[in-house]
N, C-alpha and C positions, 0 to 999 in steps of 0.2 A: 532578629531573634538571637541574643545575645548567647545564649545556655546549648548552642549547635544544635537543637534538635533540628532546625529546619536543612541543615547539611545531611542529615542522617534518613528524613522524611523524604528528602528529594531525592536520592541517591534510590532510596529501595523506590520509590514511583518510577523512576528510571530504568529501573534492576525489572521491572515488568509490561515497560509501555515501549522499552524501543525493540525491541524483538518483535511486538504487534505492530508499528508500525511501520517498520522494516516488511515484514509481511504483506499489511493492507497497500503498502506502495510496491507490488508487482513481484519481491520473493514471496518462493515455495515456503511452506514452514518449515521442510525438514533444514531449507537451508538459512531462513530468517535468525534462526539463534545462533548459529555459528557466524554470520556476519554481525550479531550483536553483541560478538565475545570482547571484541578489541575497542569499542563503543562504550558499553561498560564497563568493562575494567579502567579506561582514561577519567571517565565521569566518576566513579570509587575511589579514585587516585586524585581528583582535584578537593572530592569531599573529605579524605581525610587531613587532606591539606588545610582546608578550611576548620577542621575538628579543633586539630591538631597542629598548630603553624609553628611553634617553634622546640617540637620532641623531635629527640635523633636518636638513632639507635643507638648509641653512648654517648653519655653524655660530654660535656665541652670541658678538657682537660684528663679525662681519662685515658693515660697514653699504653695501659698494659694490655698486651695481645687476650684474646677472650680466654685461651688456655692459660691463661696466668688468674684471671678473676674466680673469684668463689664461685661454685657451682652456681650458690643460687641469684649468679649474678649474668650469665650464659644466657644468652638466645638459644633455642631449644635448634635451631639450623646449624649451630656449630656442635653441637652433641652427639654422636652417632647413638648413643644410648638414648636417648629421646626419642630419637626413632626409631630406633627397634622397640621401645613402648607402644609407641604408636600402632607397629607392625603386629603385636601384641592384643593392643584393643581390639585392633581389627578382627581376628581370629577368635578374639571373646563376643565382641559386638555384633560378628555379622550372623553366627548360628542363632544368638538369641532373639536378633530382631526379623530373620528367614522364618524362624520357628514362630514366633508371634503374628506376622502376617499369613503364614500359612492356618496357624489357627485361627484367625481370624476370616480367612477366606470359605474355612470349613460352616465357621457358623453363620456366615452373610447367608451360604449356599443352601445351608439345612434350613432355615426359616423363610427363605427363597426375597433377602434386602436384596434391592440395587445396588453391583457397584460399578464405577464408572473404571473404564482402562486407560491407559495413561497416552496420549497423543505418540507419544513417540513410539508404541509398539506395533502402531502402523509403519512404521518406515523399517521395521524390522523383517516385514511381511515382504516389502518394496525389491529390485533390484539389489545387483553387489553396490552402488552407487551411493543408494540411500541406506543400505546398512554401514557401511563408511561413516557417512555423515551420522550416522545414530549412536554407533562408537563413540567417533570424537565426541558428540553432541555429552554424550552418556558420562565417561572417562574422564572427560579433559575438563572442555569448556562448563557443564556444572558445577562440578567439584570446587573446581578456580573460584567462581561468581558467586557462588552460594556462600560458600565458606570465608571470602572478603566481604560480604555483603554481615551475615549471620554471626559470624564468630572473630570477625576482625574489625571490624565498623560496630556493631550494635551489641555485641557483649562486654569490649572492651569501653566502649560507650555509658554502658551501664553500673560499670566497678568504678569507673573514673578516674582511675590510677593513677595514667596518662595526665589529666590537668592538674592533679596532684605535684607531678613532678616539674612540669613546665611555670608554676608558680599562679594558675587561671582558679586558686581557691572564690574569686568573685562569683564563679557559674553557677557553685552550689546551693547559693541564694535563691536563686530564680527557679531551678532546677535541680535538686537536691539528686546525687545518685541514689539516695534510698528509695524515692519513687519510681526510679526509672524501669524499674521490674513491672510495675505493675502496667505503667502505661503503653511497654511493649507486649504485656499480654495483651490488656485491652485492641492494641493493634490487630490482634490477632481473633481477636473475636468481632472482629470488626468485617475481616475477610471469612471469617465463615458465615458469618451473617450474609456479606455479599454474594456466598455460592450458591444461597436460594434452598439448601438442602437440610434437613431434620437432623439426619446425624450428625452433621459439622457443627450446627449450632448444641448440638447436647454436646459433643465431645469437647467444646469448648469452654461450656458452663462447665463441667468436669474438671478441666484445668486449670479454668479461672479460681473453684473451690479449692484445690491445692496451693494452687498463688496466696492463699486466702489463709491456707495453715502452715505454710509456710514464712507467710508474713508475722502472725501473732506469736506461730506454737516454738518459732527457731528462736537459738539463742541469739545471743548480740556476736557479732562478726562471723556472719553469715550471709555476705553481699555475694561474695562470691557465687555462692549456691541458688540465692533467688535469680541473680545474672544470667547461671546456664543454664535455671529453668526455664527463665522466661526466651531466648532466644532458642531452647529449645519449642516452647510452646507457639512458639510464631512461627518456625522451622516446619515446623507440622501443619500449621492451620493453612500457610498460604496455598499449600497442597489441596486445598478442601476439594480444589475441584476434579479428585482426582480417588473418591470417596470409596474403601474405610481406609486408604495407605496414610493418612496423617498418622494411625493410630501405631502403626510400627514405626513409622518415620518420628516419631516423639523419642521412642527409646533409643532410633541411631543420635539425634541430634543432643541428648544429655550426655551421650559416650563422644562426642564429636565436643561438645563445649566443654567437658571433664580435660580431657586431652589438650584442648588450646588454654588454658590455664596452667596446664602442670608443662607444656611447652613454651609456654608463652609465646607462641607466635600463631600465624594460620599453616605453616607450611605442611603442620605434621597431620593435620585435620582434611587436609587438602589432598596428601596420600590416601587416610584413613576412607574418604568420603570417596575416592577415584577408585579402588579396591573396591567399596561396596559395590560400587555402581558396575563396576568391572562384571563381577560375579551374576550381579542380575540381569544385566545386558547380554551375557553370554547366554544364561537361560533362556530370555527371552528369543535370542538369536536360532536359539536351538529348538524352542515350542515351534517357531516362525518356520521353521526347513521340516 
């Protein structure tokens, strides 16, 4: 498959079956995903290898230190202002999507929906041992994997920039980046379809119709914008099983793909994303005692 999707396809099947099977072969779950951090993180690192084989972080003759390059020529990791952006989102992003899940929790409760809770808030309940590993689990090891998976592999993916620069203009024949939005939502309605549940599959007709006015009603150079919708939309759906948290996890994952464009890297996303989760984990810690 010439156009890398199949690097990209195999990497997130990856990104969700070795932590299962890690598990199904004799680990705990709390501790199947932290032994599947360094597993996939090597497998995300051979994929973008494959993406991407001959992009460097500067390119070949560029001999000026990055403080010497134009701003907007700077990796967002050599910026301390980048991240303090980032530090920023965070403190915008995380009351409004706290505040969205909590209202949403209110109306699941008042019409008395189903929702499902999230595997890990059992291990929160567990021992000091397994709240350890829920931590990490929580902080660390998601953050990293989501955000190389999500906004480093499959957004980047989607803008194309990167084979833009490396001279691979052949791929866009096969696989044009303009489609590429759409066929990562469809991704993504693909896994609410597979949760078996009502509201995943309406929430995702929902943002497939977005995808859908965004598509026709945007102007011209606006790749960007359907990029960080759709791997926001995917961001949320793979969650389905974990039902109605896709629906606040939509609005962290657009402030999480806003931020790795205006940084251009995953690092500050990877704060951004370890912060939220920070915060909720602590809650959870604390419902738990």
């Amino acid at each position: 498959m010439p156009w890398g999707g199949a690097e990209v396809l195999l990497a997130f099947l990856l990104y969700g079956t070795v932590p299962g099977l890690l598990n199904y072969g004799g680990s705990s779950p709390e501790t199947a995903g932290l032994l599947a951090f360094p597993i996939v993180l090597a497998l995300f690192l051979v994929a973008a290898w494959q993406l991407y084989p001959g992009w460097r972080v500067f390119r070949s003759g560029m001999s000026e230190l990055p403080e010497q390059l134009p701003r907007s020529q700077r990796l967002g990791i050599w910026d301390c202002r980048v991240l303090a952006l980032g530090i920023l989102v965070w403190l915008v992003v995380t009351p409004v999507v706290l505040t969205l899940n909590s209202l949403v929790t209110i109306l699941f409760t008042q019409f008395d929906l189903p929702m499902e809770p999230h595997p890990l808030t059992k291990m929160a309940a567990g021992p000091a041992g397994e709240q350890f590993l829920f931590l990490l689990e929580a902080c660390l090891a998601a953050p990293v994997v989501e955000e190389i998976l999500f906004r480093g592999l499959l957004l980047t993916w989607m803008i194309g920039a990167r084979e833009r620069n490396i001279g691979r203009e052949q791929l866009w024949s096969i696989a044009p980046a303009k489609v590429r939005p759409l066929l990562v939502v469809a991704m993504g309605v693909v896994f609410a379809s597979c949760s078996g549940k009502v509201g995943p599959v309406v929430f995702a007709g929902v943002l497939t119709l977005g995808m859908v006015v965004l598509w026709f009603g945007g102007r011209r150079g606006k790749q960007h914008i359907r990029a960080i919708y759709a791997s926001a939309a995917l961001f949320a759906l793979v969650h389905a099983g974990v039902w109605p948290s896709p629906i606040p996890l939509f609005v962290l994952g657009l402030g999480l793909g806003w931020i790795a464009i205006r940084s251009r890297g995953v690092l500050v996303p990877i704060v951004v994303h370890g912060l939220f989760n920070a915060v909720s984990a602590v809650y959870v810690l604390r419902g738990a005692t």
